[in-house]
Biopython code that builds the backbone (N, CA, C, O; Angstrom):
import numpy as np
from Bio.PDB.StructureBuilder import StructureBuilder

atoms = [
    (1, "UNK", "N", (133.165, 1.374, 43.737)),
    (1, "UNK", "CA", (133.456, 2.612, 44.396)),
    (1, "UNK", "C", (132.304, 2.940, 45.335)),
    (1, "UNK", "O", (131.204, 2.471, 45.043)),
    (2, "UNK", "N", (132.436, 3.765, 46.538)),
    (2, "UNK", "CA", (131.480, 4.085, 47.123)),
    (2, "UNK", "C", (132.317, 4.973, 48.316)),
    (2, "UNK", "O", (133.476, 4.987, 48.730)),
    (3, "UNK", "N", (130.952, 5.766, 48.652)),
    (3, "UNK", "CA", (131.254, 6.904, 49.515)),
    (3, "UNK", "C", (130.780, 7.271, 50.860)),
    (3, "UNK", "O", (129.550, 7.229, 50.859)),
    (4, "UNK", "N", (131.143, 7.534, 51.740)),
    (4, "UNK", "CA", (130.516, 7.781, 53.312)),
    (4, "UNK", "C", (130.332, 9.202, 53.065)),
    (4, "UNK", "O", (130.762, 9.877, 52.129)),
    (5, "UNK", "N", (129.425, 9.638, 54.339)),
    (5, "UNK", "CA", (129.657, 11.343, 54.838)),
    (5, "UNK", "C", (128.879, 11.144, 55.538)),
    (5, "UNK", "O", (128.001, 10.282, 55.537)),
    (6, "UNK", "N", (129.187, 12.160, 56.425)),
    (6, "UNK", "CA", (128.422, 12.602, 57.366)),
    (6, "UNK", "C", (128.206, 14.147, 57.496)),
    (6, "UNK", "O", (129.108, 14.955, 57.718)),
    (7, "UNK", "N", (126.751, 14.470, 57.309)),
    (7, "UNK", "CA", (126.669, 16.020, 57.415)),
    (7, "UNK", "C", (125.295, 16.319, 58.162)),
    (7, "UNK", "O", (124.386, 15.529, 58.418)),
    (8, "UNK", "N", (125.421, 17.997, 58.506)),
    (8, "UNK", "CA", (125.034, 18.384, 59.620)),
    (8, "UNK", "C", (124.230, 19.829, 58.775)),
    (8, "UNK", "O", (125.029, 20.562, 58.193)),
    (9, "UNK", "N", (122.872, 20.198, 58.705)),
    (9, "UNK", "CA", (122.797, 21.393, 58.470)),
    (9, "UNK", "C", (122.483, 22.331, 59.891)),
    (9, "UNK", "O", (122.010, 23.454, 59.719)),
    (10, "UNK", "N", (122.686, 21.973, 60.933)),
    (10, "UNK", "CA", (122.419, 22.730, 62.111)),
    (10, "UNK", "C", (121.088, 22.970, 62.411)),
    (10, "UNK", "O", (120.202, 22.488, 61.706)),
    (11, "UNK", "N", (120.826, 23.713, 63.451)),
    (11, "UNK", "CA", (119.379, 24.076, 63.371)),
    (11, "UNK", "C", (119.306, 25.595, 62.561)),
    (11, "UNK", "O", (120.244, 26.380, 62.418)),
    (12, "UNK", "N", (117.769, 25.770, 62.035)),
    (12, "UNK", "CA", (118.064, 26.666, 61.351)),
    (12, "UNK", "C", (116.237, 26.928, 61.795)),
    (12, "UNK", "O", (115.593, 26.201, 62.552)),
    (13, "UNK", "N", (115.730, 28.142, 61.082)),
    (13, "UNK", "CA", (114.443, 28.534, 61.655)),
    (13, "UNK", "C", (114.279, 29.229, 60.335)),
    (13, "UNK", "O", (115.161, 29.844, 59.735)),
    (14, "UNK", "N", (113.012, 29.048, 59.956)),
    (14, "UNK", "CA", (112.271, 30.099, 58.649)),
    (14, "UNK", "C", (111.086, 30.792, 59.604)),
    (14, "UNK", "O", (110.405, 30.355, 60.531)),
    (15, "UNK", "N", (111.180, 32.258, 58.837)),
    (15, "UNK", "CA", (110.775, 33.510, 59.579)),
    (15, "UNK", "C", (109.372, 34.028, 58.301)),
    (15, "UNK", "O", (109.590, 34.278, 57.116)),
    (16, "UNK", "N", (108.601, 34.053, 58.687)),
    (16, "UNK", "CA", (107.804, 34.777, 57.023)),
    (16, "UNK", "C", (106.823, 35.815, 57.448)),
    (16, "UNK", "O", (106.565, 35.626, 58.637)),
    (17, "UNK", "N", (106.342, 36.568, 57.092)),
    (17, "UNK", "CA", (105.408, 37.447, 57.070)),
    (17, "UNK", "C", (104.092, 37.243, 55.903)),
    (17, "UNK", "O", (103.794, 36.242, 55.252)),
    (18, "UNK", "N", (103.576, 38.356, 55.928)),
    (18, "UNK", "CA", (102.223, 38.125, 55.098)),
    (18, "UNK", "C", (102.165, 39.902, 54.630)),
    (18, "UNK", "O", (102.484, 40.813, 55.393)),
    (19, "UNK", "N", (101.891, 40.001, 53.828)),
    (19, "UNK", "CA", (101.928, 41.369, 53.354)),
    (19, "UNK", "C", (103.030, 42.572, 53.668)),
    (19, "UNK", "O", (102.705, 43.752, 53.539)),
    (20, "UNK", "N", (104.077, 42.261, 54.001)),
    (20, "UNK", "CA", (104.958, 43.054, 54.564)),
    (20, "UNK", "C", (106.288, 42.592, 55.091)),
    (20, "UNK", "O", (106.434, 41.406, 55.385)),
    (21, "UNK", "N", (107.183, 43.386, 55.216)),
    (21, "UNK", "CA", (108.267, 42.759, 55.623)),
    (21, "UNK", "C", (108.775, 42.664, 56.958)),
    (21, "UNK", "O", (108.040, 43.035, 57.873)),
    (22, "UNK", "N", (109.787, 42.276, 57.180)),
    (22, "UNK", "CA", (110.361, 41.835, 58.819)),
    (22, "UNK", "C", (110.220, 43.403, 59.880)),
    (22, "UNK", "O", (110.956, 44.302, 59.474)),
    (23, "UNK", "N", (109.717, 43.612, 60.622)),
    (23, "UNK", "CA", (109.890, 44.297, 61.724)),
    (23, "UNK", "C", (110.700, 45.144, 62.445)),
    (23, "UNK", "O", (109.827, 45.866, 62.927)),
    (24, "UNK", "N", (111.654, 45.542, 62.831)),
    (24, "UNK", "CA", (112.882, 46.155, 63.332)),
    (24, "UNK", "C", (112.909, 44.727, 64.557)),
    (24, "UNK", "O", (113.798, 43.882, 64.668)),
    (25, "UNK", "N", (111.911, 44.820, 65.179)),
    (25, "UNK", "CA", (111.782, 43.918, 66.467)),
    (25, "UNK", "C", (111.765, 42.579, 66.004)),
    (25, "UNK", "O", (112.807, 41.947, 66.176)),
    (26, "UNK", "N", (110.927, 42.072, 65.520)),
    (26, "UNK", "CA", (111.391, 40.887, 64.741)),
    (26, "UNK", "C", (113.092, 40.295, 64.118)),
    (26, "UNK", "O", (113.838, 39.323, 64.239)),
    (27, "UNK", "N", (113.022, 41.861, 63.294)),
    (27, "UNK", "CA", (115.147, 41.178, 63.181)),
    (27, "UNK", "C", (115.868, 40.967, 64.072)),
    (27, "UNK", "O", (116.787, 40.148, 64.085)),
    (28, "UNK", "N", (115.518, 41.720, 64.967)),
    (28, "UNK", "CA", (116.242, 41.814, 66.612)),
    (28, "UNK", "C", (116.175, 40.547, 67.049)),
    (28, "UNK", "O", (117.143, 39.794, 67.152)),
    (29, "UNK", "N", (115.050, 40.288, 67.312)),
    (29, "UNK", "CA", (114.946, 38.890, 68.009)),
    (29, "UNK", "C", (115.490, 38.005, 66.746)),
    (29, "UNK", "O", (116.199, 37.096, 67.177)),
    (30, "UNK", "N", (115.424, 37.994, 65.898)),
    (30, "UNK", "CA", (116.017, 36.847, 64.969)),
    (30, "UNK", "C", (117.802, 36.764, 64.990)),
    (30, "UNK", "O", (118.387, 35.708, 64.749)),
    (31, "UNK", "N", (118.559, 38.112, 65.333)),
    (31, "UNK", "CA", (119.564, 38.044, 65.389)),
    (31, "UNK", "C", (120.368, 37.663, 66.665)),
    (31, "UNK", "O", (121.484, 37.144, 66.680)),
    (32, "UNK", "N", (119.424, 38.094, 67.983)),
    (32, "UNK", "CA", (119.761, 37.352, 68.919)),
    (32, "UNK", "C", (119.753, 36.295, 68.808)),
    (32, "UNK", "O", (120.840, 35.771, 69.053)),
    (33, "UNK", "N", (118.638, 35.368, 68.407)),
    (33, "UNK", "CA", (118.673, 33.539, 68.411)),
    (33, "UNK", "C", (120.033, 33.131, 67.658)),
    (33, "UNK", "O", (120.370, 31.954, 67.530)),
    (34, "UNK", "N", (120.608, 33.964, 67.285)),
    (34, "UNK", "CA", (122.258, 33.529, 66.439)),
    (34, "UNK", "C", (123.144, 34.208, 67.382)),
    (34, "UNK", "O", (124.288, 33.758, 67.434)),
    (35, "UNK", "N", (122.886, 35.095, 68.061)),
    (35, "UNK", "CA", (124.107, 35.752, 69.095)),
    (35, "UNK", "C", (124.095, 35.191, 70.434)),
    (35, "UNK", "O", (125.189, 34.852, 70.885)),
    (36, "UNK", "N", (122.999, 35.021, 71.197)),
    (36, "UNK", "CA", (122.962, 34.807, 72.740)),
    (36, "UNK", "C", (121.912, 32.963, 72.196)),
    (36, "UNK", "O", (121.056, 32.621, 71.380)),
    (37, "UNK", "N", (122.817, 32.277, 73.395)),
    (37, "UNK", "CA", (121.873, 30.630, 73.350)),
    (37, "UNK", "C", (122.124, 30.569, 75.309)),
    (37, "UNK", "O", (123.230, 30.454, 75.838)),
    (38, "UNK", "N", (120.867, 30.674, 76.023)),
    (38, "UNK", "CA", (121.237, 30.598, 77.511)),
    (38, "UNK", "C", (120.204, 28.785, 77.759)),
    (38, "UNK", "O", (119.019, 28.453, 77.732)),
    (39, "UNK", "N", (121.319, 28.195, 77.946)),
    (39, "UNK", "CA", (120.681, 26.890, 78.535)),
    (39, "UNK", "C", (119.862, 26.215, 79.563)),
    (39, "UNK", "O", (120.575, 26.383, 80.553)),
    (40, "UNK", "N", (119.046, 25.700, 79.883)),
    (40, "UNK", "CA", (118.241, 25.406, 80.361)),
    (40, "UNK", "C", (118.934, 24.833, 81.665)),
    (40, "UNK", "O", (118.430, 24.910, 82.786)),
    (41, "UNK", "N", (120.520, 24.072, 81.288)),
    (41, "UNK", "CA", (120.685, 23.280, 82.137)),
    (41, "UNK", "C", (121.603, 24.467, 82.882)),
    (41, "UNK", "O", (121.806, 24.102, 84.040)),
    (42, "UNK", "N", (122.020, 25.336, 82.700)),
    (42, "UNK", "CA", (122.756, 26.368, 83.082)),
    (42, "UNK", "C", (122.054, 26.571, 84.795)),
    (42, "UNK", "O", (120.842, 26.397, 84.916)),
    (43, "UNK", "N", (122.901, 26.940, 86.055)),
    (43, "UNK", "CA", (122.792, 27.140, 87.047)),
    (43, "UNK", "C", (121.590, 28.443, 87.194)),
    (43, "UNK", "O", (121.548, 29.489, 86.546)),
    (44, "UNK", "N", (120.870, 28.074, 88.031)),
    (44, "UNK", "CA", (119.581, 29.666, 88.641)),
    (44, "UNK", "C", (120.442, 30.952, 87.667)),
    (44, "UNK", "O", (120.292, 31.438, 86.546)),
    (45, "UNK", "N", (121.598, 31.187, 89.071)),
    (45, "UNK", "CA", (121.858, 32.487, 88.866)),
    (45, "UNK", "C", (122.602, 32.682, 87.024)),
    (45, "UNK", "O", (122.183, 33.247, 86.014)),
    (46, "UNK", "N", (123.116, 32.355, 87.155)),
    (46, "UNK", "CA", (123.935, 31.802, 85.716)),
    (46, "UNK", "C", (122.904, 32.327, 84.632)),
    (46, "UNK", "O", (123.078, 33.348, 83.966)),
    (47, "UNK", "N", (121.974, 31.614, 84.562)),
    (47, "UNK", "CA", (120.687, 31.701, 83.640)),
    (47, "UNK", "C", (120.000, 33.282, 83.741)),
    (47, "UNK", "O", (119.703, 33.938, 82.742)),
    (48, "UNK", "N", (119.826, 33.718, 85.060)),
    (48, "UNK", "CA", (119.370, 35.004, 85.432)),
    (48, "UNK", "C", (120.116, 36.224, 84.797)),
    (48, "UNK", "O", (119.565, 37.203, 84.293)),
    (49, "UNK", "N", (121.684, 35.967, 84.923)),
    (49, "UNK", "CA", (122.363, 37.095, 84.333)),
    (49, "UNK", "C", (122.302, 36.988, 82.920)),
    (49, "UNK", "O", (121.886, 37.870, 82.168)),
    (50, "UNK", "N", (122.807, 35.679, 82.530)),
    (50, "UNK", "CA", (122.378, 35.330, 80.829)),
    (50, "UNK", "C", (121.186, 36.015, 80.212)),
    (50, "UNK", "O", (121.282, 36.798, 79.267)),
    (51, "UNK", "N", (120.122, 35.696, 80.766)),
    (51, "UNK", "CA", (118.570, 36.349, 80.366)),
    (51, "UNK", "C", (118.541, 37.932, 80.141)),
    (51, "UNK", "O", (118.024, 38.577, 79.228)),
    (52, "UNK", "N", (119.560, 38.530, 81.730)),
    (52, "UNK", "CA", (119.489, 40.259, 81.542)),
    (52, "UNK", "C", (120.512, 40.922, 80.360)),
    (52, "UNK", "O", (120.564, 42.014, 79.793)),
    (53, "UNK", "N", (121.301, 39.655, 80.298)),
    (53, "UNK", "CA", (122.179, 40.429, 79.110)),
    (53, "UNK", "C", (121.483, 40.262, 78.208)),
    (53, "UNK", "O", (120.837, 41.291, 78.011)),
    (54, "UNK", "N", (121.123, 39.092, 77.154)),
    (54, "UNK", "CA", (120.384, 38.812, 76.310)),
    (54, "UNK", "C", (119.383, 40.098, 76.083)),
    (54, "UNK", "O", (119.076, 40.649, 75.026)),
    (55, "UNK", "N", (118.981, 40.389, 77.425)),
    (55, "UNK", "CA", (117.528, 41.624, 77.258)),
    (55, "UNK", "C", (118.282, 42.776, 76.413)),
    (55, "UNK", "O", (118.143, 43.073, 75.226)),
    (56, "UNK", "N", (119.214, 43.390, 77.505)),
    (56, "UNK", "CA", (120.035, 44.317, 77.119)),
    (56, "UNK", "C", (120.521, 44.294, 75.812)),
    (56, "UNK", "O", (120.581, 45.436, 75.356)),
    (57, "UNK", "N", (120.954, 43.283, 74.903)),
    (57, "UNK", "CA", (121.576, 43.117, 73.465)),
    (57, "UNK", "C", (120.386, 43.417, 72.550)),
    (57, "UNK", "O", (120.413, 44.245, 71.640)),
    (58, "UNK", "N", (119.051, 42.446, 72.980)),
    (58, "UNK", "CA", (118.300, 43.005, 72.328)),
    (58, "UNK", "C", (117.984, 44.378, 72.249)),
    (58, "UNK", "O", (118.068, 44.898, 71.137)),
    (59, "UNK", "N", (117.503, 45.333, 73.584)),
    (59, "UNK", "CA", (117.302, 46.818, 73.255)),
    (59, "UNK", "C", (118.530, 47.339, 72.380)),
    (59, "UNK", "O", (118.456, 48.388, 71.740)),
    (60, "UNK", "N", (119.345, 46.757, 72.396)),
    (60, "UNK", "CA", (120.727, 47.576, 71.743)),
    (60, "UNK", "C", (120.746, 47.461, 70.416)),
    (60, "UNK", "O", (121.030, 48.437, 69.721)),
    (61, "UNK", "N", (120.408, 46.101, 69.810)),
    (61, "UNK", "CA", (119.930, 46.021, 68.440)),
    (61, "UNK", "C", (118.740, 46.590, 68.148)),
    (61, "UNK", "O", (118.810, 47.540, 67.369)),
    (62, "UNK", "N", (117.665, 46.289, 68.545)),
    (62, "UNK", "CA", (116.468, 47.157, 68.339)),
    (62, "UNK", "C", (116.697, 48.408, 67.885)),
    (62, "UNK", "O", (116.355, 48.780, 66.762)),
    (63, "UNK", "N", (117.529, 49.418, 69.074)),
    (63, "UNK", "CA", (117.578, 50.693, 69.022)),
    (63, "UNK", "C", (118.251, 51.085, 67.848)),
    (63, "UNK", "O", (118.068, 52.246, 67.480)),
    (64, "UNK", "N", (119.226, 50.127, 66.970)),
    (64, "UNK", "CA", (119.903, 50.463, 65.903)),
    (64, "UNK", "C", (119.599, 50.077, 64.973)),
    (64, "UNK", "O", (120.146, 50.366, 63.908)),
    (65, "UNK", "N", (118.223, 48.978, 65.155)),
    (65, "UNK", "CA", (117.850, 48.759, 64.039)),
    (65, "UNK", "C", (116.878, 49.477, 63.377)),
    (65, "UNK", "O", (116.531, 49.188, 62.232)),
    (66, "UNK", "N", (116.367, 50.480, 64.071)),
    (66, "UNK", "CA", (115.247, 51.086, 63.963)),
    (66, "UNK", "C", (115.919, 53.003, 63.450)),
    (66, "UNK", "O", (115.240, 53.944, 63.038)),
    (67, "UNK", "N", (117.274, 52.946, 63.682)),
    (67, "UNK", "CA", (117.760, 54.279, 63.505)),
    (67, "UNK", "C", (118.403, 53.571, 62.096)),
    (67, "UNK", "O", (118.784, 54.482, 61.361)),
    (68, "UNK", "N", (118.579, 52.594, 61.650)),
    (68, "UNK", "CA", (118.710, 52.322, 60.816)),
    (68, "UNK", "C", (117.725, 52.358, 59.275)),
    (68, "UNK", "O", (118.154, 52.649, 58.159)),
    (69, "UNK", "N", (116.648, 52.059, 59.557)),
    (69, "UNK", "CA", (115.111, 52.666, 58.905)),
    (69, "UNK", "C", (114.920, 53.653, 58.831)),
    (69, "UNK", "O", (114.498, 54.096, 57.763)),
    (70, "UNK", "N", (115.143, 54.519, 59.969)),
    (70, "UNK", "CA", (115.093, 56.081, 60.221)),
    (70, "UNK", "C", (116.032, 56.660, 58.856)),
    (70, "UNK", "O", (115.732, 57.193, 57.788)),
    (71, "UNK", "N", (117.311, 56.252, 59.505)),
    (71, "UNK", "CA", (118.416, 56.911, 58.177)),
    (71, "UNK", "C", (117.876, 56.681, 57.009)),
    (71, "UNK", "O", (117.526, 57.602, 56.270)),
    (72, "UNK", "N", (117.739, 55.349, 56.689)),
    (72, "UNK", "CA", (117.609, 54.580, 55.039)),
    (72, "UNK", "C", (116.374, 55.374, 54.488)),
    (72, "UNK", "O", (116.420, 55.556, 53.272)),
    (73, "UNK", "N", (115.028, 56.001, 55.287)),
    (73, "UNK", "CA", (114.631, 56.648, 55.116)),
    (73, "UNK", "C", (114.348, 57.789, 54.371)),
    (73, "UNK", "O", (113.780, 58.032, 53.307)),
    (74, "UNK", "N", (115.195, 58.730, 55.686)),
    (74, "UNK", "CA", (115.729, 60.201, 55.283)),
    (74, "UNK", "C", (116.643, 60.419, 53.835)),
    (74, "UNK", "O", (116.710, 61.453, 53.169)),
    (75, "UNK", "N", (117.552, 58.657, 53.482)),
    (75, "UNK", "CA", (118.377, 59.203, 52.269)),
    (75, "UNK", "C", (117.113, 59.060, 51.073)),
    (75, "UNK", "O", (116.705, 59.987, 50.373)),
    (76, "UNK", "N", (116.733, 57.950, 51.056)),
    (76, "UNK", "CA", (115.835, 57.531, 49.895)),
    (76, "UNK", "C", (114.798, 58.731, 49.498)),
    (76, "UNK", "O", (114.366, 58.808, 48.347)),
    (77, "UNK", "N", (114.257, 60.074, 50.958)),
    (77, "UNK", "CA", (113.514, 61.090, 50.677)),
    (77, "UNK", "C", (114.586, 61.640, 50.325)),
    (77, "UNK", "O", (114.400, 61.747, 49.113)),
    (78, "UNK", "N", (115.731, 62.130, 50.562)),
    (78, "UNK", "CA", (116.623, 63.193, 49.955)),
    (78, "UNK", "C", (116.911, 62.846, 48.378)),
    (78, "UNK", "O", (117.011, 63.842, 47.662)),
    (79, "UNK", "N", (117.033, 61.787, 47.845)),
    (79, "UNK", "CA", (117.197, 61.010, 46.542)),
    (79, "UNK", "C", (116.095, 61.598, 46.049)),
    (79, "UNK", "O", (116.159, 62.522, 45.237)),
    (80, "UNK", "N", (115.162, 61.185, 46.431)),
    (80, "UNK", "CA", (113.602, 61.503, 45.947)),
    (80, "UNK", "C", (113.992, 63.195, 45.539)),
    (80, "UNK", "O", (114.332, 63.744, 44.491)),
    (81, "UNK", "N", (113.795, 63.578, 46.668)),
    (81, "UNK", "CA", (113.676, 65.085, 46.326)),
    (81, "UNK", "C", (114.927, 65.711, 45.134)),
    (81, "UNK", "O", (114.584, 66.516, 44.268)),
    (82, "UNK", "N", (116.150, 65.289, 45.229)),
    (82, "UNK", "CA", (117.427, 65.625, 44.614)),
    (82, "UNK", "C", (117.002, 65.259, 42.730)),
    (82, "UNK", "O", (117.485, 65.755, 41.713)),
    (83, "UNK", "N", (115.635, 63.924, 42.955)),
    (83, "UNK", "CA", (115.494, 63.784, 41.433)),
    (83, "UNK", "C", (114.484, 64.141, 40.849)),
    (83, "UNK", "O", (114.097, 63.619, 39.804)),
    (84, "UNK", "N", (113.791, 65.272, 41.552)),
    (84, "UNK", "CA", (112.625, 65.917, 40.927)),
    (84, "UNK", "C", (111.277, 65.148, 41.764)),
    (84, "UNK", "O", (110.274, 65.813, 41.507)),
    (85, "UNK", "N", (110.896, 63.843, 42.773)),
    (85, "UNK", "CA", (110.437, 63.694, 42.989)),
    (85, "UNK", "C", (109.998, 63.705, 44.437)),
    (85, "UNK", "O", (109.956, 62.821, 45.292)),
    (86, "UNK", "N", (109.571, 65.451, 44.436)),
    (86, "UNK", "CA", (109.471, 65.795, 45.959)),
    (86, "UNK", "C", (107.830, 65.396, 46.368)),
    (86, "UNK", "O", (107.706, 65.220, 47.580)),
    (87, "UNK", "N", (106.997, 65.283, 45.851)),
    (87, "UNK", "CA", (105.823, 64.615, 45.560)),
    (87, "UNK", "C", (105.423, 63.331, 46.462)),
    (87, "UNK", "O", (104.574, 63.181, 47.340)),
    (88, "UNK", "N", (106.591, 62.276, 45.758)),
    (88, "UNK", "CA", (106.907, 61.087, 46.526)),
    (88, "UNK", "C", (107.636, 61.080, 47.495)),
    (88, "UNK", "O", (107.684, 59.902, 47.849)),
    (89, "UNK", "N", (108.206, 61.643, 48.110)),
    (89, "UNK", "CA", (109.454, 61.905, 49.433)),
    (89, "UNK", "C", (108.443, 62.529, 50.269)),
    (89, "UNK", "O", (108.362, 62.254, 51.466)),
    (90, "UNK", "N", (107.646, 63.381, 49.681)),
    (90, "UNK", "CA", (106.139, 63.408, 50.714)),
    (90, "UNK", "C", (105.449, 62.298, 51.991)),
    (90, "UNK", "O", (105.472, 62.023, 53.191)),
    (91, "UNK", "N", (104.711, 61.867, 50.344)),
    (91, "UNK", "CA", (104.033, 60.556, 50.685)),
    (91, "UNK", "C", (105.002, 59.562, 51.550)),
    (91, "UNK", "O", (104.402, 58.979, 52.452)),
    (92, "UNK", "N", (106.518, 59.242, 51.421)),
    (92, "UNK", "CA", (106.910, 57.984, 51.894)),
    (92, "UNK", "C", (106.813, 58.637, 53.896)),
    (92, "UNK", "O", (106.415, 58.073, 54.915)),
    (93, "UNK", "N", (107.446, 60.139, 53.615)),
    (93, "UNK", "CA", (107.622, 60.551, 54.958)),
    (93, "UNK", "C", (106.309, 60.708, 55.795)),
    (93, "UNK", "O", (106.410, 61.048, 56.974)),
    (94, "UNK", "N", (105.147, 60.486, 55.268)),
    (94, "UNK", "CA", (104.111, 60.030, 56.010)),
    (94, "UNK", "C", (103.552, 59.142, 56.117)),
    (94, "UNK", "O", (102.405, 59.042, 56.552)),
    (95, "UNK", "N", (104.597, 57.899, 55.552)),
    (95, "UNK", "CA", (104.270, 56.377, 55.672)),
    (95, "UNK", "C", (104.592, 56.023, 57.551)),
    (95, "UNK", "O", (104.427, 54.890, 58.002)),
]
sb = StructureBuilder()
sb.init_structure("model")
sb.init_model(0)
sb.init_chain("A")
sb.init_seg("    ")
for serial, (resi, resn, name, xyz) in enumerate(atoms, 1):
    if name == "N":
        sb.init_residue(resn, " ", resi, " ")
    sb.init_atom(name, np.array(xyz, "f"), 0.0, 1.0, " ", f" {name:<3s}", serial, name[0])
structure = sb.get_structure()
């Protein structure tokens, strides 16, 4: 008995930090490299508009990724405060 295959894990990229976690800007750019791919071999102009959209997607994620922190925030201090620990909902809101 015996078996063929052929497999593919794609390209893939490891991301790490050092004392802390991913960035708002950092996810951004990590989620673009999976949404927008503008080719090298792609025509001048071609490439030019590719690049301004790409820009544009990024501010657009950014901006939501960061109102996203904002929110997750504000609930985790309202939790805080709702369970007796207005103390700590302090401290995080001046993190």
């Amino acid at each position: 008995m015996s078996a063929q295959g052929n497999s593919s894990v794609g390209r893939f990229m490891v991301y790490t930090t050092t004392n802390r976690g991913h960035s708002p800007e950092e996810l951004a750019d990590m989620a673009l490299e999976h949404l927008i791919a503008v080719s090298d071999a792609a025509p001048p102009q071609i490439r030019i508009q590719a690049n301004e959209y790409r820009n544009k997607i990024h501010e657009l994620l950014l901006r939501y990724m960061k109102k996203a922190v904002e929110q997750d925030r504000l609930t985790v201090c309202q939790q805080l405060e709702q369970s007796g620990q207005a103390d700590v909902a302090t401290i995080l809101r001046s993190l």
